[in-house]
N, C-alpha and C positions, 0 to 999 in steps of 0.2 A: 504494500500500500504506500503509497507517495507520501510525500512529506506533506504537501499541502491540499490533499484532502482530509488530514487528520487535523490539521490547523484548522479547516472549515468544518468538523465534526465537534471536534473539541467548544468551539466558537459557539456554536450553535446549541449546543446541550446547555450551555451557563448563561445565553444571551439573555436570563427573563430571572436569574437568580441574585440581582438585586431588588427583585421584589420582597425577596425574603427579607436580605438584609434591608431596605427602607422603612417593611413593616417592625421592623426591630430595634429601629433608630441604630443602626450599625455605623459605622465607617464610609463614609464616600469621598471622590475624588474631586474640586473645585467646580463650577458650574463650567460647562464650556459649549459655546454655542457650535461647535465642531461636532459634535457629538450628536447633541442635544436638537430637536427640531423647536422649531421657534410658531404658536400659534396666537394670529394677533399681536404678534408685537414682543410676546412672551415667553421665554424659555419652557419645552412644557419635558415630561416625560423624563422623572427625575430617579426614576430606579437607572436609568443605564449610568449615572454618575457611581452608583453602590455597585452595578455590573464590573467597573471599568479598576474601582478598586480592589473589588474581591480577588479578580484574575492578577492584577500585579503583584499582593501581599499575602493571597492566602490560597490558591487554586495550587494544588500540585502538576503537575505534567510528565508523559511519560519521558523516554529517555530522548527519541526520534527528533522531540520540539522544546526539547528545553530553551534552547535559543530562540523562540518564537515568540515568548511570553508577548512583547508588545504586540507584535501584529494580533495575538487572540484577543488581546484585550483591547485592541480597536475594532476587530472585526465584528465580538463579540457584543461593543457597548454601542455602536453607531447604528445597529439596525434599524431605529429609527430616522437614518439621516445620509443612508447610504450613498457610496457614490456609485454612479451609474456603469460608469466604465472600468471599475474595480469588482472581476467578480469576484472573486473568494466573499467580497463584503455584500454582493446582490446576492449570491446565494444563501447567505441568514436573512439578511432581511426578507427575502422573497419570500423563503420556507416560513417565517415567521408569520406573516399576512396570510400563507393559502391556510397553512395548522391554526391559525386563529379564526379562519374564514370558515376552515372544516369545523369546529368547536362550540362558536360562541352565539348562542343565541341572544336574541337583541329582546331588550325589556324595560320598561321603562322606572322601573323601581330600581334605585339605586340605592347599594349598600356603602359604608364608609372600609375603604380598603384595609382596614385594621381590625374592624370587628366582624365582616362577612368571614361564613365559614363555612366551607366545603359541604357542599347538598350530598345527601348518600345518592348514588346513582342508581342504585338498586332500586329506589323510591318510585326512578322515572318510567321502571319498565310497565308498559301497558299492553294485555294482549285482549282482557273482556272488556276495555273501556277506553273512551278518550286519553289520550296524552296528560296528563296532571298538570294545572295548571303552580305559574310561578306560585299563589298564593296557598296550594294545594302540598305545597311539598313542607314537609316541617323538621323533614329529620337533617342532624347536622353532624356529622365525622368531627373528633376529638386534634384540636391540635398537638400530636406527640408523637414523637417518633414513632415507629412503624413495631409492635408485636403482635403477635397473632394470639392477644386475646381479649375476653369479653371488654374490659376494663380498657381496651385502647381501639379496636379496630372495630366495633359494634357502633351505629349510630344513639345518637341523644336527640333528645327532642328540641328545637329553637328555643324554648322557654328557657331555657338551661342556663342561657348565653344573655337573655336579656336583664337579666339583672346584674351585670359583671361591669364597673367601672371602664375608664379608658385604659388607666396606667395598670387592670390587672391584663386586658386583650393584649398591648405592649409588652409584657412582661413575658407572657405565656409563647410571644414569638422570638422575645431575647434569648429565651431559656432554650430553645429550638434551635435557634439560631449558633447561640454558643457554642452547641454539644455538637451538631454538623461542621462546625470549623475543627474542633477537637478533635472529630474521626477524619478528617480529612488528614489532620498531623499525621495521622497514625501510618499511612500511604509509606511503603519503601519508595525512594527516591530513583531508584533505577529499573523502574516495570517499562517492560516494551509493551507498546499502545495492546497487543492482541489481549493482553491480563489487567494496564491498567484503565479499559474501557468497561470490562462487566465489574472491576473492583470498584469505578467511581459512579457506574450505574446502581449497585448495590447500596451504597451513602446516600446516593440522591434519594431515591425510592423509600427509604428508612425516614427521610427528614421533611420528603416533599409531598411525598402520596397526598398530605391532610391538609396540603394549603393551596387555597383558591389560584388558578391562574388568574381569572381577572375579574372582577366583580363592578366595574361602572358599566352601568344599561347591559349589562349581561349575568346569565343565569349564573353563578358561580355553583357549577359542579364539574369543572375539568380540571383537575390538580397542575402544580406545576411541574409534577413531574413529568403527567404524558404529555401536556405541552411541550417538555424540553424534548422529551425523546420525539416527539412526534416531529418536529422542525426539524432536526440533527437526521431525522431517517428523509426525509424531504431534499434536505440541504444536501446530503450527501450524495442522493440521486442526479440533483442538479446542478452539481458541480461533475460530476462523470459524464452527463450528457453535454455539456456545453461545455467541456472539455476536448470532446469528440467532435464537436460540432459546432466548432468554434466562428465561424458563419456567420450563427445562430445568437443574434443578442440577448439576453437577458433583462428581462422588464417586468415591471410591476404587474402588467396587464396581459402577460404571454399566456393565457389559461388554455386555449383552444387545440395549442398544439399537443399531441402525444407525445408527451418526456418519459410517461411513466410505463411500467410494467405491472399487473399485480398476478403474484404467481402465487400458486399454493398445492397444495399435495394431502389427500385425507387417507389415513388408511381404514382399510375394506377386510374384514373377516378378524375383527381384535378379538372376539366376546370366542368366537370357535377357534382360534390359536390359542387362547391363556389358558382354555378350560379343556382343548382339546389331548387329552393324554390317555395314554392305557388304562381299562378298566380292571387289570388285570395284573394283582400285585405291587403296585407303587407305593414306596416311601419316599416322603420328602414330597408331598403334593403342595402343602403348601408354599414349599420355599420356590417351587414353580410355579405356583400361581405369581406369589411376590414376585419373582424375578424375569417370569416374562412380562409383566405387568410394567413393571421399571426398564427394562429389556425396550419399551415398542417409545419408552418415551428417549431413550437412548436415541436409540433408529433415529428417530424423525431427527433429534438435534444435529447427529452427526451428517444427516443428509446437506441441513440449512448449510452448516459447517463446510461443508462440500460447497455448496454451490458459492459460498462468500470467497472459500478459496480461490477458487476458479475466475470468477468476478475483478475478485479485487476490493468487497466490499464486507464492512466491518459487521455485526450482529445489530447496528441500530438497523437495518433492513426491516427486521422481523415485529412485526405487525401482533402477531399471536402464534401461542405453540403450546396447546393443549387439547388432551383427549384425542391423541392422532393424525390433528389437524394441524396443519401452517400457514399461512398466510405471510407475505415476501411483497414489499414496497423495491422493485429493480427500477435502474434508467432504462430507458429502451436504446440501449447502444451494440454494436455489431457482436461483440462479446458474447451478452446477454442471448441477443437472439438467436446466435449458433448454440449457445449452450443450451436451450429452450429444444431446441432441434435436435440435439443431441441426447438429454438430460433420460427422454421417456425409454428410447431403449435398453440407458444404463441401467435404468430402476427396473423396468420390466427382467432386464437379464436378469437381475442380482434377487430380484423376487422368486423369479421363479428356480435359480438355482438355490439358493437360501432354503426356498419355504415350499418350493412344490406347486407354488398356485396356492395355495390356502391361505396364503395371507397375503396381501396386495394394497400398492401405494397407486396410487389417484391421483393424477398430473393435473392442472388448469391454469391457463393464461391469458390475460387479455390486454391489449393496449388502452391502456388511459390518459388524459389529460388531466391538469391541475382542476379544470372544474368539473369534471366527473368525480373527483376526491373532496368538493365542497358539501356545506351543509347544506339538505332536502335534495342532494344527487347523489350523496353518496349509499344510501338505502336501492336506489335502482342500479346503482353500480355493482352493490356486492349481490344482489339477486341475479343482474346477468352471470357475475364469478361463477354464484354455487350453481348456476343453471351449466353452466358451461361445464363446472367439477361433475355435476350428477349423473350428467351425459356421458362422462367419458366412465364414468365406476360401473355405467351399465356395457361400454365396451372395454373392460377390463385387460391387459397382456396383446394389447390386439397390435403392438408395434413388435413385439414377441413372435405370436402367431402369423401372424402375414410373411414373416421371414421363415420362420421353423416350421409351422403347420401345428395343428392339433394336437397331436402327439406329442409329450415331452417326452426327451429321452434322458436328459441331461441328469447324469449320478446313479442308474441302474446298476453303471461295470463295480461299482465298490460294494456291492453285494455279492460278488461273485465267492469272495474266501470271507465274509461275516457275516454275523447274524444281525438280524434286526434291534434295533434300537427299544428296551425293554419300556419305555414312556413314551415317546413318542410315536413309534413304529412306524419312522417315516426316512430315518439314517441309518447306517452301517455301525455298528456295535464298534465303539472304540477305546474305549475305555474300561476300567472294573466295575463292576456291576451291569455288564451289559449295557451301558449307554454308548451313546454320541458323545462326540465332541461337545455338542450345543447342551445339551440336556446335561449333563456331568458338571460342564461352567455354570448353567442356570443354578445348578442344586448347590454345588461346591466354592461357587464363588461369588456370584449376584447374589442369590437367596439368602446364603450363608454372613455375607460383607454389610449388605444395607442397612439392619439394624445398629450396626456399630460405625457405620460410614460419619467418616468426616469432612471429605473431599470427593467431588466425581472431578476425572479426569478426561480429556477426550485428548490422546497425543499417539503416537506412531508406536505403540508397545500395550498389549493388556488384548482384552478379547475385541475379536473381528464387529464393526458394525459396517458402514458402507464404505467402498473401495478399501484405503488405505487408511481408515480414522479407524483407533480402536479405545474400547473403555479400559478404565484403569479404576477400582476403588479405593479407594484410601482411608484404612483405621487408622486408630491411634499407634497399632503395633508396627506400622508398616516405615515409620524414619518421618522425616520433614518433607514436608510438601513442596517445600523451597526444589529440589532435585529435581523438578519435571517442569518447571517452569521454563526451561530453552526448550525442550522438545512439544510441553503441551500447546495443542491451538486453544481449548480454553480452560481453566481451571474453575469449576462451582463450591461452595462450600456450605456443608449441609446444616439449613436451618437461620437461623437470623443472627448468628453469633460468631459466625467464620469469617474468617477474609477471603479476597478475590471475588465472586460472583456468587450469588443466589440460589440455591435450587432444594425446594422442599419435598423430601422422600418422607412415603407415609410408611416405614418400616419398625413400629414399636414390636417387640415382643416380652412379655411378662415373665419376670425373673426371680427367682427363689430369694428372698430380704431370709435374714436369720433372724429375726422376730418372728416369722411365719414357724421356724422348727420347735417353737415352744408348745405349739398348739400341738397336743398327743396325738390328735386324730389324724393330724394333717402330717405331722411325723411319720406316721403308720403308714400314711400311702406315701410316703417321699420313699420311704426303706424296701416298699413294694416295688416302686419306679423303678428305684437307683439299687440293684440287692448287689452290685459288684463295686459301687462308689463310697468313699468313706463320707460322712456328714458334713466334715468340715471342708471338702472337695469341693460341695456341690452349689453353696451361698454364691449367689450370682450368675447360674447357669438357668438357660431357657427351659421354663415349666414345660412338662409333657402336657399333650389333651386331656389325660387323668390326672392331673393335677389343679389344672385349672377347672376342671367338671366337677373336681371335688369340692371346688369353692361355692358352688350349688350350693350345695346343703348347711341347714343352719343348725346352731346347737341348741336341742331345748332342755334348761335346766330342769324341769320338773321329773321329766323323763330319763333326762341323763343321756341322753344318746342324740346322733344327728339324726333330724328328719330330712323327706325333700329325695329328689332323686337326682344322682349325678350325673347330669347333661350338656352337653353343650347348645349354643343356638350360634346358627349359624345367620348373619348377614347380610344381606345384599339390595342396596338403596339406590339409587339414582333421583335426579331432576327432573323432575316435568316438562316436558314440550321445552328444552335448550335450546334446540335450535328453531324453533320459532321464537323462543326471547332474544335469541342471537340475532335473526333476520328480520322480524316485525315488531320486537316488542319497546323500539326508541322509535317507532314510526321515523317522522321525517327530523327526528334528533340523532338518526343515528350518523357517527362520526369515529371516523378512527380510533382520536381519542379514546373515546365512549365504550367501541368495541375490543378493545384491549382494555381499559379499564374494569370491565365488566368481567373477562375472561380469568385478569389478575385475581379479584375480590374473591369470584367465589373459587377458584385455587386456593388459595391463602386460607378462606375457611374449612374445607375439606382436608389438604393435606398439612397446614398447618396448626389452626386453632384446635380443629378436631381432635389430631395428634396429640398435642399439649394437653388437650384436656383427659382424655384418656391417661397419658403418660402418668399425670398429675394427682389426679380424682382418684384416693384411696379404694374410692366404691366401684373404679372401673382396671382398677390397674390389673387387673388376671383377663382384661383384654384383647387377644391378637391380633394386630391391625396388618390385614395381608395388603389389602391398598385402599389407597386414600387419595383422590386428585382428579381433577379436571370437576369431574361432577358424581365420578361414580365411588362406591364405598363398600368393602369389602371386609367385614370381622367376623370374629369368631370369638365366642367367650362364655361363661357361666350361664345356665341358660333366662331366668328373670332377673339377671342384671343387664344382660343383652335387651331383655323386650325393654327394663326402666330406658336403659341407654337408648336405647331408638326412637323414644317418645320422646328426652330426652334433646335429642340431637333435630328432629323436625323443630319442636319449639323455639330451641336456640336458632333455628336454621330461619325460621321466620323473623324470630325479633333480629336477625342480622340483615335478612332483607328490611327492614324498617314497616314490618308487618304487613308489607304489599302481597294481596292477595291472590297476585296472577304468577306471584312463586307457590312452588309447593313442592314437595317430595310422595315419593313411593316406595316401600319398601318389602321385602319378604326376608321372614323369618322359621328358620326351618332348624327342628330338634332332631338333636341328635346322640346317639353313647359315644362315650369318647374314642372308643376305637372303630365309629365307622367312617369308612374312609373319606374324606375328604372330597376326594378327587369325583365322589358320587354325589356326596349334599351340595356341593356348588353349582351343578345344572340343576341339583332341583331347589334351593333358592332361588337361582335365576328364574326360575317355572313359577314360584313362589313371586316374585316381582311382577311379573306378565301378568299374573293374575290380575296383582294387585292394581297395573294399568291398567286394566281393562274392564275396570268398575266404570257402571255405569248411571246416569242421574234417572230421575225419574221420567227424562224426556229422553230416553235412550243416548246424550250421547257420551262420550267419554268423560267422563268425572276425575280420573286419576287423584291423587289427593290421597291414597289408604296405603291399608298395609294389610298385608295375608300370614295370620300367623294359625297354629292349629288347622293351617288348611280351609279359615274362613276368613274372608274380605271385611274388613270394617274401617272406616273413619279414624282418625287419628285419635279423634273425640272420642267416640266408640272403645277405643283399645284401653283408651287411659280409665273411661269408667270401666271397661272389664277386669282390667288390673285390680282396680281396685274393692270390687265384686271378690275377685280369688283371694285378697287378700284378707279381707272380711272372714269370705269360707273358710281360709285357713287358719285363721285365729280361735272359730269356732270350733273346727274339729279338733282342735287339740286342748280347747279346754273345756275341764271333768265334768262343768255346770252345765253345759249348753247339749240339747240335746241332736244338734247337728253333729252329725260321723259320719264319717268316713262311708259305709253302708248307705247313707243319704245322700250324698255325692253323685256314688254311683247310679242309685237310682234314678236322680236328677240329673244328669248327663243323656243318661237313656229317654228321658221326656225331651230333651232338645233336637237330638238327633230324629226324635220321631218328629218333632214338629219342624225339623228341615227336610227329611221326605215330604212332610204334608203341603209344605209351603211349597216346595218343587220338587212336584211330584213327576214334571218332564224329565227331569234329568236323572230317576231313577227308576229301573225295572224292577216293576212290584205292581203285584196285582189289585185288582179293587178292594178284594177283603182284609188285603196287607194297608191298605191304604185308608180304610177307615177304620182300621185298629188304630193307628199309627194318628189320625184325628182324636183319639180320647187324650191325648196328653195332658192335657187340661183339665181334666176331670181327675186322671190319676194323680198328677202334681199336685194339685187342691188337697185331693182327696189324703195323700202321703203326708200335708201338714196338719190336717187335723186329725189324723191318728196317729202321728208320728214324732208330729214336733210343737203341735199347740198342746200345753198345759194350762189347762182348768182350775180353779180351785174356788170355791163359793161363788161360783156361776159368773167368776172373772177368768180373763184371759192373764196369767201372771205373767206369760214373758211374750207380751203384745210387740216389743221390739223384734223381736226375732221374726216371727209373722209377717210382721206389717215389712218385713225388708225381704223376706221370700216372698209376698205376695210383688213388692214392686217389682221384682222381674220379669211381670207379665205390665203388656200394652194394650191396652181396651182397643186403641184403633189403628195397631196394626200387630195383633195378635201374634201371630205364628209367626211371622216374620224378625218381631222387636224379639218374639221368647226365645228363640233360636240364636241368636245373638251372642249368649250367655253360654253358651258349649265352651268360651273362649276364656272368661271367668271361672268355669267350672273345670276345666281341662289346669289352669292355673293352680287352680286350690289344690285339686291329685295331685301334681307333682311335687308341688311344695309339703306337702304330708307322708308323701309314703317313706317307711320306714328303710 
């Protein structure tokens, strides 16, 4: 990469980061009408003075432009005052105009730039209802660096704010202000731009995510971070092309012509590669699920990584990179559009040698101009993209095929002296245990690495992803990180407390504490686990699934022994209709910004806070978090701490959307014994999830909104009172006074089940007279409380409570339906009882 396209990247990232410092009363450089545009007579636009001095005194740089320092910090602070026939300096200002132009919605209420504070953007998605208006929105993001939890990254209501003096708003951005100069110090002085660009994007992101880009006659919800990344991914573009095309002047007003490129790649078969493995003998299922789960997000980076190589172009390109998907801001220069030409057969070859066809990347490009990238065009710009992607996922390898034919042949002859691959049964047995190459790394060193990972690496050493880019994991046991930094193209560090770059793995697994060995019982089964390990070995090694299934069960003193049955529950969540919140749900607000914005947020809440809180939450830590990210969510854990946590996690998941109603989650949860395998309850979770999508309202159409646990669909609402229906049950059956047992349970079970044949009676093969047996439920439920559980005594009902809370189980006005409901509560209360 040239010198002075990183002079104009660098320039471009910090152009708008005297805002910070202004709202902070920070440091600024004398007024200078050079700089500065003059309206009316009057010096205006006083942040690039804070711009101008930040870059001279406090901006690090990598090693390539140490000597640049001035030019950045003209190039940087003049973007309001540029000169024309200087590009490096048209290039920020330009990009600055189109990303503000793509952004900023105009309004006539103005906030005072010190006390406006960042709109949650989650707030703005609409998919059953108008757009919200400016007065409609009330939730406000926390000024404070960036952690992934409730207390920082969760919206607060405007009220919050309007009681708060001037000098505490001042205050709250000094203290902001401060502590990002301080992580800046912290920067080695000698990074070449390729590490110190995701190192200073990582700073920025921590300190700027929560502050407004601009708040006069505009909405304030685009941070100033994707401001800065958004212009610096613009500016870069357009310094490559009118580098090329030098011709070509560069102007304020150049929107019409095609500068840009937008390319992107989705892969096609995730959900049947992670889950697809042998039904037949497999250990270490889940460290393959985790691992090709982290494995596809690999892939895709290492592809982007590719193409920047090739280009010439840094990672501000990259627009989005979750859940499979990419999305790539290119210039349209000769480069680009051979590599575009070239790019699909690479992919296609390596796909299909890799994966067989079974799993496949999804190419799309199209030429754009700056105003196809503005606000209210850029919603029918990215509907032509994914129209364009969709199209090509249904012609799938077809640049593959056209040359080869139908037939794959490619990797048959290494089957000739091996056996088959004992997981995937798709490669030649190469390793011990009958694996692959692929499967062996999944198990032994992805699977095995992630929860102790402190570094991802992507450099010329570690396992194969595309061409010549390979991963490397980095624990604590493996040396200093500092050693890979000449060979690595990038270095991430896992979690919000590393250095170099960003990157959140959802890889907890739950670990034996030695306060846990005190408990006898729990002793008892560690010594059954572990019968060849000594005790003092084993503190801090990954619980087995019978160990965490034993955290089931609870102790009841009366009885002296644990109740409860040892189970696990398995799982598996997703988001509701993404990708139409991704493509319809900012109507005509939608904007780059926005859509990277939106992408980040709910990442950070899945594979960060999530994490965190798990990790954290005494009540969840015998949790296994096999994956966590983009949107989807994968655990496995004790099994009514699982169903608490799932109810749990929608809640939070709302009040994090700022309780906008057009989010919602789905989820399925499916029990299991600890030793059934894995590799079988995860498609039927996933079956479980399906279900759960495909609840319907009373008007037939798609509801989504629930969750399938017990095998029955209910409301989020719904599960939470059944919860707590079982929980009820289970207090009753186990104490001496209450005539509720265990033997009533069961009985009561049997009346729900009959009254879900009765209710739907299409979906079950049963005869007439089975079927109006199966209508008495009602009579016999009744019937079984007053011979069984109502007590009399001088012609009073003595424990009218108990009654009156069996009888609410039933619905006058929708009977069979509402009683049937309660299999869910009653299935609860079994297994938290049996002995």
């Amino acid at each position: 990469m040239d010198e002075k396209s990183i002079v104009v990247q660098i320039s471009a990232l910090v152009h708008d980061i005297g805002k910070l410092a202004q709202r902070a009363k920070g440091e600024k450089s004398p007024e200078d009408a050079y700089l500065q545009p003059s309206i009316k007579g009057q010096l205006s636009h006083w942040h690039v003075l804070y711009t101008d001095y930040f870059v001279k005194n406090h901006l690090p740089l990598p090693v390539e432009v140490k000597h640049k320092r001035e030019d950045i910090a003209l190039i940087a602070s003049i973007h309001h005052n540029a000169n024309e026939d200087m590009l490096e300096q048209m290039c920020v200002a330009v990009a600055d105009r189109l990303a503000a132009g793509m952004d900023r919605l105009k309004t006539d209420r103005t906030e005072d730039f010190r006390t406006a504070r960042l709109n949650s953007i989650l707030e703005e998605v609409a998919l059953t209802k108008d757009a919200p208006s400016r007065e409609d929105l009330t939730k406000r993001m926390k000024l404070l660096p960036f952690q992934p939890s409730k207390d920082v990254f969760f919206p607060v209501d405007q009220k919050k704010n309007e009681d708060k003096k001037d000098d505490e708003f001042v205050q709250e951005y000094k203290e902001l202000y401060e502590n990002f100069l301080k992580e800046l110090k912290k920067m080695p002085e000698d990074l070449p731009y390729k590490h110190y660009l995701p190192w200073l994007l990582r700073i920025m992101e921590k300190y700027l995510w929560c502050v407004p880009s601009s708040s006069y006659k505009a909405l304030p919800d685009i941070s100033l971070y994707d401001h800065s990344v958004v212009t610096a991914s613009v500016a870069q573009a357009l310094w490559m092309y009118h580098r090329e095309n030098q011709d070509i002047k560069l102007s304020y007003d150049s929107l019409e012509e095609e500068k840009f490129i937008l390319f992107g790649g989705d892969l096609s078969g995730i959900q049947k590669y992670i889950f697809g493995i042998s039904q037949s003998g497999t250990t270490g299922a889940v460290r393959i699920f985790r691992a090709r789960s982290f494995y596809l997000q690999a892939l895709t980076k290492s592809i982007i990584l590719y193409i920047c190589k090739k280009v010439g172009l840094s990672l501000l390109c990259q627009i989005m990179d979750a859940g499979g998907k990419f999305i790539l801001l290119l210039p349209k220069i000769k480069k680009v559009l051979d590599l575009m030409d070239s790019l699909g057969k690479e992919v296609d070859e390596f796909f299909v040698s890799k994966f067989k066809g079974e799993l496949g990347l999804c190419l799309a490009h199209m030429n754009v101009s700056g105003k196809d990238l503005l606000l209210g065009n850029f919603e029918n710009t990215l509907d032509e993209f994914n129209f364009i992607l969709d199209k090509n996922k249904k012609n799938k390898f077809r640049s593959y095929l056209s040359l080869k034919g139908s037939v794959i042949h490619k990797g048959y002859s290494k089957f000739k002296d091996s056996e088959i691959c004992s997981i995937c049964e798709k490669e030649p047995a190469e390793k011990e245990g009958d694996l692959c190459k692929t499967c062996w790394n999944q198990i032994n060193v992805i699977g095995r690495k992630i929860p102790k990972a402190e570094y991802i690496v992507f450099s010329n050493s570690g396992i194969d992803l595309f061409r010549d880019i390979k991963l490397h994991i980095q624990t604590a046991k493996d040396g200093k990180i500092e050693t890979h930094i000449k060979n690595a193209q990038l270095i991430l560090g896992v979690g919000d407390k590393k250095e170099f770059g960003t990157i959140w793995l959802a890889g907890y697994i739950p670990t034996i504490k030695e306060d846990e060995l005190k408990d006898k019982e729990f002793l008892k089964k560690v010594e059954q686990e572990y019968t060849d390990r000594n005790l003092t070995e084993i503190v801090g090694e990954a619980k087995t699934f019978g160990l965490i299934a034993h955290k089931a069960l609870t102790y009841n003193e009366q009885l002296e022994k644990n109740l409860g049955r040892a189970l696990l529950c398995v799982l598996k969540a997703d988001v509701d209709n993404l990708g139409l919140i991704f493509s319809i749900g900012l109507k005509n607000r939608l904007s780059v910004s926005r859509f990277a914005s939106l992408s980040r947020m709910l990442n950070s809440f899945f594979s960060g806070y999530l994490v965190n809180k798990i990790r954290e939450n005494p009540k969840y830590q015998d949790t296994y978090v096999v994956f966590a990210g983009g949107d989807d969510l994968f655990l496995i854990g004790p099994w009514h701490q699982t169903i608490d946590l799932a109810v749990e996690i929608n809640e939070e998941f709302k009040e994090f959307c700022a309780n906008n109603k057009d989010f919602s989650m789905s989820c399925g949860l499916y029990l299991i014994k600890p030793h059934y395998p894995i590799r079988r309850a995860a498609p039927k979770a996933e079956e479980l999830l399906e279900k759960a999508k495909s609840k319907m309202d009373d008007n037939m159409l798609l509801k989504k909104n629930s969750v399938c646990v017990f095998d029955k669909v209910l409301g989020w609402g719904e599960l939470k009172k059944q919860i707590e229906i079982g929980k009820i049950l289970e207090q009753k059956a186990i104490d001496d006074e209450s005539p509720i047992k265990k033997a009533f349970l069961y009985r009561l079970l049997q009346y729900t089940k009959d009254a879900i044949k009765f209710e739907y009676k299409d979906s079950f093969d049963i005869s007439t007279k089975e079927y109006i047996r199966c209508g008495l439920y009602l009579s016999h439920f009744l019937y079984d409380i007053s011979r069984n559980i109502m007590k009399v005594k001088d012609g009073k009902i003595v424990n009218s409570d108990e009654v009156q809370f069996l009888t609410n189980l039933l619905n006058i006005e929708n009977e069979a339906k509402s009683f049937a409901q309660n299999i869910v509560g009653i299935q609860y209360a079994l297994c938290a009882i049996r002995e």
